[in-house]
C-alpha angles and dihedrals in degrees: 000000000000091000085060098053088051088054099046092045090051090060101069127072117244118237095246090054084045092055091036088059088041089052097048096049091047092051088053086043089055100040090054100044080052097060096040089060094041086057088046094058094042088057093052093046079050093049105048087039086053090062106040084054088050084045098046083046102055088045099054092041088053079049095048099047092051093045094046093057099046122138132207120279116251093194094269097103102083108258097003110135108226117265090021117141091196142357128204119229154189079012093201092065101029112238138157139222133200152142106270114207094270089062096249121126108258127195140185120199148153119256141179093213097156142000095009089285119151111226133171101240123202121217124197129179115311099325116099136278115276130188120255097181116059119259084259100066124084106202094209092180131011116174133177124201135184099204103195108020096254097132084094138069094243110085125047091238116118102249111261118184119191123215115194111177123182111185134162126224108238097181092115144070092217110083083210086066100060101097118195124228125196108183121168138178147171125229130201121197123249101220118078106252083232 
């Protein structure tokens, strides 16, 4: 008879191998609930990487396309020097004018319009300034050089002008979510400085 109680009492679990095997199931549970959500938040920073960088594209190749057709100055654009292929202005906040191909002063600047925002702004003509940048990107620096002095008449060099834009992304609440973006080209004009 004692035989039989030892061999009913080794069939059971005792309660610190219970709470050993709960543990250890609770600690995978949690590692891999960790890394599901960590995932989670690296998809959304690519993603909304992903979009400031198709935004800030789109608004330096609409840039890039102005500023490459440009054409010299005859004195008609407000400020403009003749025979000037482009002219910096409002220095502070780094912006450029210029003729665009269908003979209207263009301009590209940097603006606070709303919200306290920074966004790079493009002028054309006489209609009014309109945004080039979405309302959730903060363009924290936006410069324009001209490298090797060509935007005059006066030196035998094609005119280059270089764009360097640094802006933030500003679509979440996280601060860790607001990913920074430094993109910067040269242009050349189409047209031969003859």
């Amino acid at each position: 008879m004692e035989n039989k109680i030892k061999k009913i009492n080794k069939k059971g679990y005792t309660l610190i191998e219970i709470l050993v095997g709960i543990s250890i199931f609770m600690i995978l549970i949690a590692a891999s609930t960790e890394f599901f959500v960590s995932s989670l938040e690296m998809q959304q920073e690519a993603l909304i990487s992903q979009r400031l960088l198709d935004n800030v594209s789109y608004s330096f190749e609409y840039m890039s396309r102005a500023l490459r057709m440009a054409q010299k100055s005859d004195g008609s654009c407000s400020g403009m020097a003749a025979d000037a292929n482009y002219e910096k202005t409002l220095t502070e906040n780094g912006g450029i004018r210029f003729v665009n191909y269908k003979g209207d002063c263009q301009e590209f600047y940097l603006s606070w319009p709303s919200n306290n925002v920074k966004s790079l702004m493009v002028k054309i003509g006489t209609d009014p300034a309109l945004p080039i940048t979405p309302e959730y990107l903060n363009v924290v620096s936006f410069n324009v050089s001209d490298e090797n002095g060509s935007w005059d008449d006066k030196d035998s060099y094609q005119p280059r002008v270089t764009i360097f834009l640094e802006g933030k992304g500003l679509k979440s609440n996280k601060p860790e979510l607001h990913p920074i973006i430094k993109i910067q080209t040269t242009i050349s004009q189409r047209n031969l400085d003859i």
